[in-house]
C-alpha positions as CSV (number, residue, x, y, z in Angstrom):
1,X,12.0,-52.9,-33.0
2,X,12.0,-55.4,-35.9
3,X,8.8,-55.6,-37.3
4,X,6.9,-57.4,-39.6
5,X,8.0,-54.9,-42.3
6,X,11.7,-56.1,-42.2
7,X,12.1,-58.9,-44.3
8,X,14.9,-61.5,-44.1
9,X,16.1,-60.8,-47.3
10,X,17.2,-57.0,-49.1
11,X,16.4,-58.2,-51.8
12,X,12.3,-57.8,-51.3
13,X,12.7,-54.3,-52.0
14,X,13.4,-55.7,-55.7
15,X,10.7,-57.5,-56.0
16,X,7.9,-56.0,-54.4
17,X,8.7,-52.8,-56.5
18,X,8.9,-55.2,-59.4
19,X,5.2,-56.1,-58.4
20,X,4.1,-52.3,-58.4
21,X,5.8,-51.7,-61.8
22,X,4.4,-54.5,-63.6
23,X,0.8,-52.9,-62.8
24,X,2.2,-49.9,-64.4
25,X,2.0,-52.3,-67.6
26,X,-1.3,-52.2,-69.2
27,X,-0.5,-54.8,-71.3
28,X,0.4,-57.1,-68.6
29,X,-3.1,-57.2,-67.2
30,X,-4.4,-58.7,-71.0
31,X,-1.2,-61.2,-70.2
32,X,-1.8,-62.1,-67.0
33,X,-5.5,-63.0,-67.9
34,X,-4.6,-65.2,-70.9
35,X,-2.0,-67.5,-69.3
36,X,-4.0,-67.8,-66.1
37,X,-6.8,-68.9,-68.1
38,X,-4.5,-71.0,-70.1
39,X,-3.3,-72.7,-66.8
40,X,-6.3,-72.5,-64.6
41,X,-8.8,-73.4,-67.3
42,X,-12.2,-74.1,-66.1
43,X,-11.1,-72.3,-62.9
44,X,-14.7,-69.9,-62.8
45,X,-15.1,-69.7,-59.0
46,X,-15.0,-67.1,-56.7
47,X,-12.1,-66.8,-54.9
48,X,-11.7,-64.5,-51.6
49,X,-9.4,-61.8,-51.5
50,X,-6.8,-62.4,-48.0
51,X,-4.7,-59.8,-48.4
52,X,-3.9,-57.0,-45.7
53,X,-3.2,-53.5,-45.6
54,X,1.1,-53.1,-44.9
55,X,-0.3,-49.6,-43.8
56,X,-2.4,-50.4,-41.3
57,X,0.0,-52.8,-40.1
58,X,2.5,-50.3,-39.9
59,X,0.3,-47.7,-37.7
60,X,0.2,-50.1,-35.2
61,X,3.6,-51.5,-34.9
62,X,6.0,-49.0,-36.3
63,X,3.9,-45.1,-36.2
64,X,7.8,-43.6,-36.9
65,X,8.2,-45.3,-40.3
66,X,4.3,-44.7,-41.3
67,X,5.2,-41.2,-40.6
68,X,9.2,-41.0,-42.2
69,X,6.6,-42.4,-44.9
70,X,4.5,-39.6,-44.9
71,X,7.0,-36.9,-44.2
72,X,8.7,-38.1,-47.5
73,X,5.5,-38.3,-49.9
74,X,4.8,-34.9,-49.0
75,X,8.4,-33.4,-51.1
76,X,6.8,-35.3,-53.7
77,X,5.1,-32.9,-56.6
78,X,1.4,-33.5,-57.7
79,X,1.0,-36.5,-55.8
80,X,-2.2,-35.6,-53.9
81,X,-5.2,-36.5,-56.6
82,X,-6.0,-38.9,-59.5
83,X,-8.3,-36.7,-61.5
84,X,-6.6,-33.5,-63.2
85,X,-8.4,-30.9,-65.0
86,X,-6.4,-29.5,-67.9
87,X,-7.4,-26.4,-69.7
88,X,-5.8,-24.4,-72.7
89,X,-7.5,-21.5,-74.0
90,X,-10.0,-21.3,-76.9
91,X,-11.0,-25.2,-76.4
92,X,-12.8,-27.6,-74.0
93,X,-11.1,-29.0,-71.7
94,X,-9.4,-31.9,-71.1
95,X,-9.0,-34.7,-68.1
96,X,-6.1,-36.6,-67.1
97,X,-7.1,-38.9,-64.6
98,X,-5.0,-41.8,-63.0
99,X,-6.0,-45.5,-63.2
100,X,-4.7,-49.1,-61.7
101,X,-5.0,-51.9,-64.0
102,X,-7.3,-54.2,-62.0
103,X,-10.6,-55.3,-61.7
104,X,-11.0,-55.1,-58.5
105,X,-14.5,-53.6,-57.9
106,X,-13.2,-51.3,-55.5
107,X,-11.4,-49.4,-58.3
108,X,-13.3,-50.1,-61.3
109,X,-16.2,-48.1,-59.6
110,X,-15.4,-44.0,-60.7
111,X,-15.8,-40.9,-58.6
112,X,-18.4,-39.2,-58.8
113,X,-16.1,-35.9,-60.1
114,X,-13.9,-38.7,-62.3
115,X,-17.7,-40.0,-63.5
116,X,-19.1,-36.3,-64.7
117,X,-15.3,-35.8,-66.2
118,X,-15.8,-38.9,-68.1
119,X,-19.7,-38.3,-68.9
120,X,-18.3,-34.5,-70.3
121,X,-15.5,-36.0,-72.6
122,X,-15.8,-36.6,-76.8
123,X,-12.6,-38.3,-76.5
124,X,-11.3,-40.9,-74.2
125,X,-7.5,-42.0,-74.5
126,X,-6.0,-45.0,-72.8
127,X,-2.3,-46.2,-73.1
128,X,-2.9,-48.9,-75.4
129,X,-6.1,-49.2,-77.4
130,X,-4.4,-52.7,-78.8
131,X,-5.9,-54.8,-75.3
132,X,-9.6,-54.4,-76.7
133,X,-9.3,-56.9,-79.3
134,X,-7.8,-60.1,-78.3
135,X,-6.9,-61.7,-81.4
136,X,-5.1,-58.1,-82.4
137,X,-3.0,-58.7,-79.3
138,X,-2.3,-61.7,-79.3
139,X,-1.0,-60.9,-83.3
140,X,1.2,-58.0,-81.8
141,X,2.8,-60.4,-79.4
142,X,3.5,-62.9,-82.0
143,X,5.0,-60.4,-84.6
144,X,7.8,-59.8,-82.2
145,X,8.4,-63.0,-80.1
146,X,11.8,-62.7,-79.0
147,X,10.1,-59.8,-76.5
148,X,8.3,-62.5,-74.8
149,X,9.9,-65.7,-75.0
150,X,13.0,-67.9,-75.4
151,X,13.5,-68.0,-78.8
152,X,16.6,-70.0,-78.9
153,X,17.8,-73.0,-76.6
154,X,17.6,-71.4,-73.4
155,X,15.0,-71.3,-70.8
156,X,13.9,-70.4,-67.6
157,X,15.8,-73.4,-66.0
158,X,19.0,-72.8,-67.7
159,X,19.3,-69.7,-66.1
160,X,18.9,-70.3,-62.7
161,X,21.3,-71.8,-60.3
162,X,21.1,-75.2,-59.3
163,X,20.2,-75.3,-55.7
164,X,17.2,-72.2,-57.0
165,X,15.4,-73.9,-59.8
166,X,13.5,-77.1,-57.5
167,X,12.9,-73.5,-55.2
168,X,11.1,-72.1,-58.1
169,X,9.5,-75.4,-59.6
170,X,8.3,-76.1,-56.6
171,X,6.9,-72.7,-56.2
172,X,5.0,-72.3,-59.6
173,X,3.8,-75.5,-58.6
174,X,1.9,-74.3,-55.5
175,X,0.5,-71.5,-57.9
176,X,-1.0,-73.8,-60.1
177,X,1.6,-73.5,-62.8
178,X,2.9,-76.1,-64.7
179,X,6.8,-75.4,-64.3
180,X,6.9,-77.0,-68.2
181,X,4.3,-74.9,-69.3
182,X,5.9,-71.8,-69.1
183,X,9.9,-72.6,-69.1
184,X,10.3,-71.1,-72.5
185,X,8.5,-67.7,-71.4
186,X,10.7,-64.8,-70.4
187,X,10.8,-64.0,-66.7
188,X,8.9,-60.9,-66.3
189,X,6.0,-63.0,-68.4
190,X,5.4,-65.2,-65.7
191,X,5.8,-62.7,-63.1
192,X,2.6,-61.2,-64.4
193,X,0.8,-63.9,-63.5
194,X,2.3,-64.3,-59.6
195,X,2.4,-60.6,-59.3
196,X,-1.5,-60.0,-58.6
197,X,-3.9,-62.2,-56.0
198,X,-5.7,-65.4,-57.4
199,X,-8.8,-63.1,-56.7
200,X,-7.6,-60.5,-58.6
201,X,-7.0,-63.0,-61.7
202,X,-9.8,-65.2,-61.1
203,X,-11.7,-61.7,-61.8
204,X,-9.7,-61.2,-65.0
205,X,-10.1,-64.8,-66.1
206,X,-13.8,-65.0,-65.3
207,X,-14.0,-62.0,-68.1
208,X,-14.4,-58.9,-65.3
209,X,-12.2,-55.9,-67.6
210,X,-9.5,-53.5,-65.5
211,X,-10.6,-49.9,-64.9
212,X,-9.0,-49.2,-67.9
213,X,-10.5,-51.4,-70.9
214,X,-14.1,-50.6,-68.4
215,X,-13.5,-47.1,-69.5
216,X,-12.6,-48.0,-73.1
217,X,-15.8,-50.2,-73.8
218,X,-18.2,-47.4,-71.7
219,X,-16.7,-44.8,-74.4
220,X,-17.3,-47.0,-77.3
221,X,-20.9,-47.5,-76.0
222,X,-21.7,-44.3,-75.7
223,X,-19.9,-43.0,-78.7
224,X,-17.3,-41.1,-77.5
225,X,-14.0,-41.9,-79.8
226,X,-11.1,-43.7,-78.5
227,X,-7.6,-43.1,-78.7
228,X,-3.8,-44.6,-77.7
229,X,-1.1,-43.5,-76.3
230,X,1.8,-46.5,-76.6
231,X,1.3,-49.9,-78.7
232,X,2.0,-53.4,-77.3
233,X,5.3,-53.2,-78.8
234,X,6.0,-50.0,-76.8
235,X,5.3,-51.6,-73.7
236,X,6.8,-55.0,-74.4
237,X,10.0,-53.8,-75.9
238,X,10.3,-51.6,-73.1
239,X,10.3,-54.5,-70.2
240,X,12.5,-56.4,-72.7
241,X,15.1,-54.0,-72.9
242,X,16.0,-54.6,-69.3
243,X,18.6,-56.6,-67.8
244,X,18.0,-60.6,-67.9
245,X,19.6,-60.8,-64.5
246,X,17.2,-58.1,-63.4
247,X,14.1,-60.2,-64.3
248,X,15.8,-63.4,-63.1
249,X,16.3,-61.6,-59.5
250,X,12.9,-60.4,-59.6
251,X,11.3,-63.4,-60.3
252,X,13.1,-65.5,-57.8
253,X,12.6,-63.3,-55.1
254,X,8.9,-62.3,-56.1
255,X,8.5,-66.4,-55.7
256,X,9.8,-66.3,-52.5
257,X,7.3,-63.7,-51.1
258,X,4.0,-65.8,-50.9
259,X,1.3,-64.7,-49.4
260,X,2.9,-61.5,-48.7
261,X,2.2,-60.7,-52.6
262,X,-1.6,-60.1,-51.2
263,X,-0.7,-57.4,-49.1
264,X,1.3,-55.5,-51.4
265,X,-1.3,-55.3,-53.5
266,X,-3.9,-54.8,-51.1
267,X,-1.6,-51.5,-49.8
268,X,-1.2,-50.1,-53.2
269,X,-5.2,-50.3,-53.8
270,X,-5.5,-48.4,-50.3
271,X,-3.1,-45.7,-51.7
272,X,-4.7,-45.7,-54.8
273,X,-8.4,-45.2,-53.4
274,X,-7.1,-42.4,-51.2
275,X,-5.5,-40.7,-54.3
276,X,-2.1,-41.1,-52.2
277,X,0.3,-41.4,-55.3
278,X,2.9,-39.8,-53.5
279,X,3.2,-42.3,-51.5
280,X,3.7,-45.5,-53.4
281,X,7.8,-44.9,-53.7
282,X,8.5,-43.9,-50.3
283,X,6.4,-46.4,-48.8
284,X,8.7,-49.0,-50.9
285,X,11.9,-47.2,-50.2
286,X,11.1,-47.1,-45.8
287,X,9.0,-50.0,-45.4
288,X,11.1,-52.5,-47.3
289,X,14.4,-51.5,-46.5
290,X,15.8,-51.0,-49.4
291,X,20.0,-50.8,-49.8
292,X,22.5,-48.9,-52.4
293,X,22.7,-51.9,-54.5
294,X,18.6,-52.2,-54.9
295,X,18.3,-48.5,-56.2
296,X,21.3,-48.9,-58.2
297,X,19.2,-51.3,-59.9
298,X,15.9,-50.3,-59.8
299,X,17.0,-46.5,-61.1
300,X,17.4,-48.1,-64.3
301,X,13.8,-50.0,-64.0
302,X,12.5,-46.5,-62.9
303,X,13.5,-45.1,-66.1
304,X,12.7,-46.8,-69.0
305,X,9.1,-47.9,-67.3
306,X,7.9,-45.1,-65.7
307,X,10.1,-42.1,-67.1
308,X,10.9,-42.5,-70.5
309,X,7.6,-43.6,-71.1
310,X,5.9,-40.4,-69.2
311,X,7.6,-38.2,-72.3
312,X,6.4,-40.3,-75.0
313,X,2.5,-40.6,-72.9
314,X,2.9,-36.4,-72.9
315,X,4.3,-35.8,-76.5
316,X,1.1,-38.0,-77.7
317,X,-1.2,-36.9,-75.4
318,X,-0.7,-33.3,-76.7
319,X,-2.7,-33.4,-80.0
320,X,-6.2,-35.3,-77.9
321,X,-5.3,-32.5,-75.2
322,X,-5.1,-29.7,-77.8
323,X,-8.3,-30.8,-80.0
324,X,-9.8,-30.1,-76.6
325,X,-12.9,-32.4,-74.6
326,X,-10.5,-35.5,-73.8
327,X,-10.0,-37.8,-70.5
328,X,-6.6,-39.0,-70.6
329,X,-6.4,-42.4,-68.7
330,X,-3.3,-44.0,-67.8
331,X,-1.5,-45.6,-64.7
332,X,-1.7,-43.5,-62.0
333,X,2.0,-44.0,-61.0
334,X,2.9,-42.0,-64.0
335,X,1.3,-39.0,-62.7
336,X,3.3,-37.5,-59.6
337,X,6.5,-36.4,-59.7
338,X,8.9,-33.6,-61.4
339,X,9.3,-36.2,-64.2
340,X,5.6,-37.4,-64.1
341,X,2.7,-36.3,-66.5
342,X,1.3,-34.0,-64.5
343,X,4.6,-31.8,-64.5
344,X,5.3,-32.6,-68.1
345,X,2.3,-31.6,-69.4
346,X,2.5,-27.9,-67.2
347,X,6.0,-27.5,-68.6
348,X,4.7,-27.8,-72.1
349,X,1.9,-25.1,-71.3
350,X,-1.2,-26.0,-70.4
351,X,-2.6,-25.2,-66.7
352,X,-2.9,-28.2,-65.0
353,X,-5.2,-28.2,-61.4
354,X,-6.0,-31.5,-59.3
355,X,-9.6,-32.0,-59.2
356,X,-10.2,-33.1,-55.2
């Protein structure tokens, strides 16, 4: 039976992945703020969240793919918890606890074991410590713009095909997005700001901070110290290093989605809330129909923005983790896994439980 779950197009698979990695970018939650407020300015009203869970959905029309879903998650290592005690001997330990980078009340509000984690620590690290000052961002992005934007001649425009750029104009358009306005910007750029709900960035643009920089700003208040694990460069030059034709195909297709962009997001907050980690991947991999071609290309994705950067997260995490009394939080895809913190930071030496 087809169900809702099929769509018309392989090539969904792309993008709605591309929509779950960009939230693995803590710097594209500062982005996605600025240029909304740059485009929506004056935009301060609430505005209702419509999007559905794919999950529930799926229980009721398609039970065998929620449960080839399930059956797949479960092969997956440490994907059952967010919170992670870490303890090496003759120190205090340590935290690592996984975050999504939204504002969504639903997630900002702790557990109470990640709260008395948090309330225990001297030391709270987040990927980026960069985000918390605007005007120290903003000068990161500027020192290297050629991550960000068109530098030369070309942009968006030029790079599309004909018959898909009044497609795309037309859709940034119905977002609210001057297509002019943001032609010069590099494709992933703008997808920060269609990859969330307008709820989710009339939040951000109305001054409501992600679970992460809320975490920052209580540690500063209560005078814990603060650390980093990446800089804006990290992150940027890592999403620039990709493929233009991957971003392009991204884009388009994330463009193409609509509404349906609610939904993802709305699924991936009811994965998150149940600490089902395991499950993001395979959910993306049965529901969406992905083909040879998509993994092909998403492998690549896959490395540099969750993988490569899980080593460097662990290799700095090391010296907060070994100085002892620290909560370690970063994006909570970058926890499960063989390759994923969690595992990482066991294989270097430290025992590692989920806190449940």
């Amino acid at each position: 039976m087809k169900t809702a779950f099929s769509f018309a197009e392989r090539a969904a698979g792309l993008s709605l992945r591309l929509i779950a990695a960009i939230n693995l970018l803590f710097v594209a939650a500062f982005l996605a703020t600025l240029l909304f407020a740059a485009t929506k300015a004056g935009a301060q009203e609430a505005v209702a969240c419509t999007g559905k869970d794919m999950l529930a959905q799926m229980q009721r029309e398609d039970p065998a793919a929620l449960e080839r879903i399930r059956a797949e998650a479960a092969n997956v290592e440490n994907g059952g918890a967010l919170l992670w005690k870490i303890e090496k001997e003759g120190v205090e330990p340590s935290y690592l606890f996984g975050t999504m980078h939204m504002a969504d009340p639903r997630v900002v509000k702790l557990s109470e074991a990640a709260k008395a984690a948090f309330d225990a620590s001297s030391t709270v690290v987040i990927e980026t410590t960069e985000v918390l000052d605007p005007a120290k961002a903003m000068a990161a992005m500027l020192a290297n713009p050629e991550m960000t934007m068109f530098t030369d001649g070309t942009t968006l425009f030029s790079l599309l095909p004909e018959d898909e750029r009044a497609e795309v104009e037309a859709a940034l358009n119905a977002r609210g997005i001057p297509p002019a306005s943001v032609q010069k910007m590099k494709p992933w750029i703008i997808a920060s700001m269609i990859a969330l709900p307008a709820c989710e960035l009339a939040r951000k643009s109305a001054g409501a901070p992600v679970l992460d920089v809320e975490l920052a700003k209580q540690a500063e208040a209560s005078g814990k110290a603060l650390g980093g694990l990446e800089t804006i460069a990290d992150q940027l030059g890592a999403m620039a290093s990709l493929p233009m034709d991957f971003h392009i195909r991204g884009l388009v297709d994330t463009l193409k989605l609509g509404d349906r962009v609610d939904d993802m997001i709305e699924t991936m907050i009811v994965l998150y809330l149940g600490g089902d980690t395991a499950m993001f991947w395979p959910f993306f991999r049965v529901a969406l129909q992905s083909d040879e071609e998509t993994e092909a290309g998403f492998a690549a994705f896959e490395e540099t923005m969750v993988t490569a950067r899980n080593r460097t997260m662990a290799e700095h995490a090391a010296p907060f983790i070994d100085a002892g009394g620290a909560f370690v939080a970063v994006g909570a895809l970058h926890l499960p896994g063989k390759e994923g913190l969690v595992a990482l930071l066991r294989d270097a030496g430290y025992s590692i439980q989920a806190v449940n």
